[in-house]
C-alpha positions as a Markdown table, in Angstrom:
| # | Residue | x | y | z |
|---|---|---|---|---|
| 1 | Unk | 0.0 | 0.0 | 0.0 |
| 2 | Unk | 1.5 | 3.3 | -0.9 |
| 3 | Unk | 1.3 | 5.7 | 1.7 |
| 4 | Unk | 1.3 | 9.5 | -0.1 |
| 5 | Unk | 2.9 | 11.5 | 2.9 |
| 6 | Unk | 2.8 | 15.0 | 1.2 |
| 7 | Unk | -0.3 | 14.6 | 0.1 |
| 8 | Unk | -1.5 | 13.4 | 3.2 |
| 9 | Unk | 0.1 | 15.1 | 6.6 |
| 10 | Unk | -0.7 | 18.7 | 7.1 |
| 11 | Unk | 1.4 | 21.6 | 9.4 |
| 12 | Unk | 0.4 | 20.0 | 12.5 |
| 13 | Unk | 1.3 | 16.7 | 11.8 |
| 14 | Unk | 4.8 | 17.7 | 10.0 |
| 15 | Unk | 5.2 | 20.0 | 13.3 |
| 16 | Unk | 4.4 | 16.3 | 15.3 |
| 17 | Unk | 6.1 | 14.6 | 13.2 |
| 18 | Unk | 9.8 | 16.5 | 13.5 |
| 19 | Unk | 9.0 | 16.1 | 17.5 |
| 20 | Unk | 8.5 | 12.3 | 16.7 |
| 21 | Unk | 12.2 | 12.6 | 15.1 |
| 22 | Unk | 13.6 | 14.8 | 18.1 |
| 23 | Unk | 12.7 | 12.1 | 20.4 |
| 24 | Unk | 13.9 | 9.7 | 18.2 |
| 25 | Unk | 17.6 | 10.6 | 18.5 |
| 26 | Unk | 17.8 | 11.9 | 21.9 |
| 27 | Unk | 16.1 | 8.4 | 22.9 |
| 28 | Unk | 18.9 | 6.7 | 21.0 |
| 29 | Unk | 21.8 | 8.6 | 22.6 |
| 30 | Unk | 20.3 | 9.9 | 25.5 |
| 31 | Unk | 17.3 | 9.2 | 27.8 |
| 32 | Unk | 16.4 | 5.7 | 26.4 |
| 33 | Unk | 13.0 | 6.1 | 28.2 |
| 34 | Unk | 11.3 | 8.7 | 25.6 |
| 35 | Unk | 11.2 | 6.1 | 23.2 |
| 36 | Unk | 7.9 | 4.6 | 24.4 |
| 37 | Unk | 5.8 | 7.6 | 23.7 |
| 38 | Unk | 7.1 | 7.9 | 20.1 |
| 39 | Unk | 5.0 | 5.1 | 19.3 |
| 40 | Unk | 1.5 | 6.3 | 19.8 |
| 41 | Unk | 2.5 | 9.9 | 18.6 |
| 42 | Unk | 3.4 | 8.2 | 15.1 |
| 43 | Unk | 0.2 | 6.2 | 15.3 |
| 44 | Unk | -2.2 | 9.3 | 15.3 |
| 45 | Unk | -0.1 | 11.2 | 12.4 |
| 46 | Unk | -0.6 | 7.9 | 10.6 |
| 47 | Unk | -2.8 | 4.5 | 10.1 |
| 48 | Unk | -1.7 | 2.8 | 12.8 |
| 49 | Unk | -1.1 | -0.3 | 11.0 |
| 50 | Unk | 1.1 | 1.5 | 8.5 |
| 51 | Unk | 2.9 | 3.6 | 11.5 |
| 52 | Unk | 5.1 | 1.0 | 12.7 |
| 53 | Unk | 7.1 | 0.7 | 8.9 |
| 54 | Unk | 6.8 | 4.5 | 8.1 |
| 55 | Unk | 8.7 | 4.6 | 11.8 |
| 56 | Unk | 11.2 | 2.3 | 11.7 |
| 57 | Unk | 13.9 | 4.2 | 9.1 |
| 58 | Unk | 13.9 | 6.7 | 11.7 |
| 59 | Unk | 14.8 | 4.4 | 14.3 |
| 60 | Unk | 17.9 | 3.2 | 12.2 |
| 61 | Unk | 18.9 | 6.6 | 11.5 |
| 62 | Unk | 18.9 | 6.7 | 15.3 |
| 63 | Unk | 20.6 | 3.6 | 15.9 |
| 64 | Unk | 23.5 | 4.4 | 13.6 |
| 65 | Unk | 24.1 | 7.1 | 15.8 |
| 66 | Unk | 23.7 | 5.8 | 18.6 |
| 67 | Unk | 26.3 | 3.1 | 17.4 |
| 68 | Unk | 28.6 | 5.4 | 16.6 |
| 69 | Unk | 29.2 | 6.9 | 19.8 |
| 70 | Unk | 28.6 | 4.0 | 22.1 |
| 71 | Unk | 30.0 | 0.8 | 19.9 |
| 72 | Unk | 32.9 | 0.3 | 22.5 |
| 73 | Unk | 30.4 | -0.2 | 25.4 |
| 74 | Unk | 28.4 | -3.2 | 24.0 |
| 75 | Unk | 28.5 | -6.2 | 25.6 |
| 76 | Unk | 28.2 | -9.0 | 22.8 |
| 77 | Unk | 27.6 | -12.1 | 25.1 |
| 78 | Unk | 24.1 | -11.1 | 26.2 |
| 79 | Unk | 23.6 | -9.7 | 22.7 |
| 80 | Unk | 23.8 | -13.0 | 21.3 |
| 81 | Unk | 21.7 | -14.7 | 24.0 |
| 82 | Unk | 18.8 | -12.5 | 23.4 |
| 83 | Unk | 19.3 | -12.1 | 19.6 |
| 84 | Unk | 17.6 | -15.4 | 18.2 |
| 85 | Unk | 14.7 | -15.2 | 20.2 |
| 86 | Unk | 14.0 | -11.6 | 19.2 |
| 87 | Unk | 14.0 | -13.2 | 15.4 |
| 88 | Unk | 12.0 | -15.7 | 16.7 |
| 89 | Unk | 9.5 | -13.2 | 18.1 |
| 90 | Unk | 9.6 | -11.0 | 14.8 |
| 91 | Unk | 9.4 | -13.4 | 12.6 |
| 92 | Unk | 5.9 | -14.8 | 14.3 |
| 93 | Unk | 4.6 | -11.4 | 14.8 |
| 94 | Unk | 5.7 | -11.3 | 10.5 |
| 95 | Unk | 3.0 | -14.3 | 10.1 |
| 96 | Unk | 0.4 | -12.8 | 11.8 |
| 97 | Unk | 0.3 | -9.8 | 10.1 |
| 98 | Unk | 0.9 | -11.0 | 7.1 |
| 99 | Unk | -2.1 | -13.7 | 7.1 |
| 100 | Unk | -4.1 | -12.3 | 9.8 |
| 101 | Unk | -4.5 | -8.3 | 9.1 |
| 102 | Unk | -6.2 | -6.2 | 11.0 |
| 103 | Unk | -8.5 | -3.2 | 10.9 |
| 104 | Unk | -6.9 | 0.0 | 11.3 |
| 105 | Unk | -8.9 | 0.5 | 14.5 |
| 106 | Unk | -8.3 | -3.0 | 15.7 |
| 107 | Unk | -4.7 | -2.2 | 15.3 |
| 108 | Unk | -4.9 | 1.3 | 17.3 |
| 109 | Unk | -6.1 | -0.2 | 20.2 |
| 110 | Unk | -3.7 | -3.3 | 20.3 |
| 111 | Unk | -0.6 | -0.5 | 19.6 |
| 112 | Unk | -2.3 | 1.5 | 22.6 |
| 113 | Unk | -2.3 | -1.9 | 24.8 |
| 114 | Unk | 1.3 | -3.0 | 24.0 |
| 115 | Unk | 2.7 | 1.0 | 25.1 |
| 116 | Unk | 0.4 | 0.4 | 28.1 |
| 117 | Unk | 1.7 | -2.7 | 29.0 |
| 118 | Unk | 5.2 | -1.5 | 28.2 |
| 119 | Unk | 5.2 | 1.6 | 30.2 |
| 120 | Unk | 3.5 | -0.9 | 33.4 |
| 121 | Unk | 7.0 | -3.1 | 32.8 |
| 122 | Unk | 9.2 | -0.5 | 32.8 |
| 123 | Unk | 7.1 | 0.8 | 36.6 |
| 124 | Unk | 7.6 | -2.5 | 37.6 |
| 125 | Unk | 10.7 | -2.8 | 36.8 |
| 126 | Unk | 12.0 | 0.3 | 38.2 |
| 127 | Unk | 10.2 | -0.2 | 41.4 |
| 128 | Unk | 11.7 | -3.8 | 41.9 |
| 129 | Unk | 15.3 | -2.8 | 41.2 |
| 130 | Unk | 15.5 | 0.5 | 42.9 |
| 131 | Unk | 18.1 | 3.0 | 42.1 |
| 132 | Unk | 20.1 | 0.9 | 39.6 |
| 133 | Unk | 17.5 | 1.9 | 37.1 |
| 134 | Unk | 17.5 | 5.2 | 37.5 |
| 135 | Unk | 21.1 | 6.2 | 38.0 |
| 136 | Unk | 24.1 | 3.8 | 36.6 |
| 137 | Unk | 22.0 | 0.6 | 35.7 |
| 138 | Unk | 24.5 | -1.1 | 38.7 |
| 139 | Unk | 22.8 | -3.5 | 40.4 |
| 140 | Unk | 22.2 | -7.5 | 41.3 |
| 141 | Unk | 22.0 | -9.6 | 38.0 |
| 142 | Unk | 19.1 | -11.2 | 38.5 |
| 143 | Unk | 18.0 | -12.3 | 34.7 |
| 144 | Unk | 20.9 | -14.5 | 33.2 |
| 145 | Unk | 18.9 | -17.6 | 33.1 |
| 146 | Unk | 18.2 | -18.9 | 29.7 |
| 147 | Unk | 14.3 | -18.7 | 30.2 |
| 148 | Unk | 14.4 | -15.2 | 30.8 |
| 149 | Unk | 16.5 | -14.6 | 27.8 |
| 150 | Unk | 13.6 | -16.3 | 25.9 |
| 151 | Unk | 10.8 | -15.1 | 27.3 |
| 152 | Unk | 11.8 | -11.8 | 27.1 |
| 153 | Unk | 13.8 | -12.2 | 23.6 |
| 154 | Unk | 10.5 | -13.5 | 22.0 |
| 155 | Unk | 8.1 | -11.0 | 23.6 |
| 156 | Unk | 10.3 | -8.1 | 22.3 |
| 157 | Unk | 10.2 | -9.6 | 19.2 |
| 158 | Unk | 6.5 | -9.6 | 18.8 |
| 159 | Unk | 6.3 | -6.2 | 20.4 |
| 160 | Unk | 9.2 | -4.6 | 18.0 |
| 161 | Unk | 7.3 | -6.5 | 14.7 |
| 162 | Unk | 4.1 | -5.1 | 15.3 |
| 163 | Unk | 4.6 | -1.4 | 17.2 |
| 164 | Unk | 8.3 | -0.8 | 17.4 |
| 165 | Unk | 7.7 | -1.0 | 21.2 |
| 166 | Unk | 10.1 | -2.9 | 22.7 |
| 167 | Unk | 12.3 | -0.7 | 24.1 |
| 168 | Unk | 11.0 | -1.5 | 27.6 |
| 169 | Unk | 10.8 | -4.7 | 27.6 |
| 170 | Unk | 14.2 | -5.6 | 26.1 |
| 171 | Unk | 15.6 | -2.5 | 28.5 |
| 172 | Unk | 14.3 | -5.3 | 31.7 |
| 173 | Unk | 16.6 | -7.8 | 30.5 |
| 174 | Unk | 19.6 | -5.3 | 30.2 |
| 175 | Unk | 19.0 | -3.8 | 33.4 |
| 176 | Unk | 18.2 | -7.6 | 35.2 |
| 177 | Unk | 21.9 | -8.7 | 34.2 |
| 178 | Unk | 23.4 | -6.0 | 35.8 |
| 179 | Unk | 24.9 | -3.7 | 32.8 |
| 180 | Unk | 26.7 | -0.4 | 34.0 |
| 181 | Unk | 24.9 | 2.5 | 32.4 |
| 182 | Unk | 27.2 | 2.8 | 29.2 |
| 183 | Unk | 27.6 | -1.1 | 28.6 |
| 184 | Unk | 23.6 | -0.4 | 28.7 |
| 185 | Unk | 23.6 | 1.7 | 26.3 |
| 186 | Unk | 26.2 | 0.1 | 23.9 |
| 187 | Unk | 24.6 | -3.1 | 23.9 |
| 188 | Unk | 21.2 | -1.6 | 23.5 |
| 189 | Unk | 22.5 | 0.2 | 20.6 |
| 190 | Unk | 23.7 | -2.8 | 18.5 |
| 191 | Unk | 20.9 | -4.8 | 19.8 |
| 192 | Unk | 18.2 | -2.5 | 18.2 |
| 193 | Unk | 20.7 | -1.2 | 14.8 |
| 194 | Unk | 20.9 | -5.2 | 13.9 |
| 195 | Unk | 17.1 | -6.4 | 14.4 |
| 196 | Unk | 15.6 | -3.0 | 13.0 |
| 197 | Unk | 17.8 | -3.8 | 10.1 |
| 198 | Unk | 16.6 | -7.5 | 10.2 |
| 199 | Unk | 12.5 | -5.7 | 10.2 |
| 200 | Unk | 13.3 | -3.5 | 7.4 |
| 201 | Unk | 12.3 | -6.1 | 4.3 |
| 202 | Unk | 9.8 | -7.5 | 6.8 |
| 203 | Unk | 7.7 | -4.5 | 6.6 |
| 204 | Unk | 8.3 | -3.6 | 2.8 |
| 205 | Unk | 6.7 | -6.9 | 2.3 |
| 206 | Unk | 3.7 | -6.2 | 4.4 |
| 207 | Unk | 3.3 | -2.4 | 1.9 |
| 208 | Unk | 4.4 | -0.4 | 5.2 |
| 209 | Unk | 7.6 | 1.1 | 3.7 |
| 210 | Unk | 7.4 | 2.8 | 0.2 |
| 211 | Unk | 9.3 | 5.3 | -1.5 |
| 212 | Unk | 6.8 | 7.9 | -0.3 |
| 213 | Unk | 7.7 | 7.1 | 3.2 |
| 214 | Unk | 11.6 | 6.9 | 2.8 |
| 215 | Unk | 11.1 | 10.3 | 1.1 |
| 216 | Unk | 9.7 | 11.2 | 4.8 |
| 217 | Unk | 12.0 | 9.6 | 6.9 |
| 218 | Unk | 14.9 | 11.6 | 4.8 |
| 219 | Unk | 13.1 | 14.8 | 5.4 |
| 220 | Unk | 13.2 | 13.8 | 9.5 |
| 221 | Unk | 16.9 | 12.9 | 9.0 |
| 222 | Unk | 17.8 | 16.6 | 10.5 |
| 223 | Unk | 15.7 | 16.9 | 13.6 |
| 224 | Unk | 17.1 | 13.1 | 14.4 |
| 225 | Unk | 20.8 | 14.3 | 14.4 |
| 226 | Unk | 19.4 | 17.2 | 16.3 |
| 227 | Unk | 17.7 | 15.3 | 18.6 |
| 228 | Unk | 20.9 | 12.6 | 18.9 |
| 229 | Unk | 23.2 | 15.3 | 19.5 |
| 230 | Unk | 20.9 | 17.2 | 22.2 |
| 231 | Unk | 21.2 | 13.5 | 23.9 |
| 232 | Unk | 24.3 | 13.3 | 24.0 |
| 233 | Unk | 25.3 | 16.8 | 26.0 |
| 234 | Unk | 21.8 | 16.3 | 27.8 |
| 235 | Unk | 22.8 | 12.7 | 29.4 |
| 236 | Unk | 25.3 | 13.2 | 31.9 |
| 237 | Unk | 23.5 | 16.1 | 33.4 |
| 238 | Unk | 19.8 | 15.5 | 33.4 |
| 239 | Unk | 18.1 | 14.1 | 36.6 |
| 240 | Unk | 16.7 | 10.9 | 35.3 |
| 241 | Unk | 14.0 | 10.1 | 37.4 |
| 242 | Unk | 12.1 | 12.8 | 37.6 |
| 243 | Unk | 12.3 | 13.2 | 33.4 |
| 244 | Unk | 11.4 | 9.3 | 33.2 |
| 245 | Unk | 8.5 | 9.7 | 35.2 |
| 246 | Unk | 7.0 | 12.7 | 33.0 |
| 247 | Unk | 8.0 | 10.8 | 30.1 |
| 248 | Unk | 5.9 | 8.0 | 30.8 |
| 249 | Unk | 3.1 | 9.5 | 32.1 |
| 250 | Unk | 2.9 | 11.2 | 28.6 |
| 251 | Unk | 3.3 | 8.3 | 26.6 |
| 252 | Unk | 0.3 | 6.8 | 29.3 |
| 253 | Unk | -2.0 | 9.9 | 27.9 |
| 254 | Unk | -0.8 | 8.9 | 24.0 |
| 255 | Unk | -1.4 | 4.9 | 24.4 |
| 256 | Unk | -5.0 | 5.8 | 26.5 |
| 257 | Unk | -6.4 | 8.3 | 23.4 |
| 258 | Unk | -5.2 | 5.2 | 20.4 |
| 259 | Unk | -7.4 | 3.1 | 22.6 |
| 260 | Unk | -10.7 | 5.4 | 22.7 |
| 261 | Unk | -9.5 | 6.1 | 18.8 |
């Protein structure tokens, strides 16, 4: 399905839109956390079903950048654990939207479910592991076990296929083994550059990335490097918590209007 962007987005959604790319790279290099309200935002510029492939160039854009200034950091052991059941996970999410489709309503509500349940994992998360979360990710490994790896490899990978939403849920497994904040990071980085990548003719398959839409993402390219850049001076000196907590309690408001869509 071709999606005509300039025919179709007027100034408030372009305006939207650029914040959509903003967050996109100071989520990458920056406060990881932002990332989970991108998702609905994207959903109410576009169909929702088409939103998750008109998305995910940006993401790369943003991984590449985040790659590029946190590559040293990653840690390719737990990398490699989790990697083949996230392509397990996206690959199954790949069947059911390709022989299962949905209406475009259907699909706003389940994108607004999976932020919702994402945002209530990251809480949960946060609340269970106290400050290591928040601060330098330091704490007691607690999710090396190869179940968890699964579980959480294959739920990501569903969560990724279909929204691009699962930053929170793979962030749970990073933070349960115990990653300093810039291994974190690293890791993440590579983690998300490689399986976006591996999405990519995934979703031209399924008519959700066109040359219309790569025309867009190109025309986002400069608030992303904005927004990449701003992370990377804004990291070190922003308090965290507090910005996490706002962050997700907007993302909340974004997910809870796609579900009364």
């Amino acid at each position: 399905m071709e999606i005509f962007i300039a025919l179709d987005l007027n100034a408030a959604d372009w305006l939207l839109a650029a914040f959509c790319g903003l967050l996109v790279g100071f989520s990458k290099t920056g406060v990881t956390g932002m990332g989970i309200m991108i998702v609905p935002m994207m959903a109410i510029i576009f169909p929702a079903q088409q939103s998750p492939g008109v998305l995910l160039p940006m993401l790369i854009m943003g991984d590449v950048m985040a790659v590029a200034y946190y590559h040293r950091h990653a840690v390719w052991s737990h990398l490699l654990r989790l990697m083949p059941w996230a392509i397990v996970g996206i690959l199954a999410a790949f069947a059911v939207l390709k022989f299962f489709p949905w209406n475009d309503r259907a699909f706003s509500k389940l994108l607004g479910v999976i932020v919702l349940v994402c945002i209530g994992t990251t809480f949960w998360n946060r609340r269970g592991n106290g400050a290591g979360s928040e601060t330098d990710g330091e704490k007691t490994a607690q999710g090396g076990s190869r179940f968890f790896a699964g579980f959480m490899g294959v739920l990501g990978g569903v969560a990724t296929m279909i929204a691009n939403a699962a930053g929170s849920i793979w962030s749970i497994y990073l933070f349960a083994v115990g990653l300093p904040k810039y291994q974190f990071v690293g890791t993440g980085a590579w983690f998300y550059l490689i399986l976006n990548s591996f999405k990519v003719p995934l979703q031209v398959n399924l008519g959700n990335i066109s040359a219309s839409t790569v025309a867009f993402n190109f025309a986002m390219l400069p608030v992303i490097l904005l927004g990449g850049v701003i992370g990377i001076l804004v990291l070190p000196r922003i308090n965290q918590k507090i910005f996490n907590r706002l962050v997700l309690g907007f993302a909340a408001a974004a997910a809870l209007k796609l579900l009364l869509m």
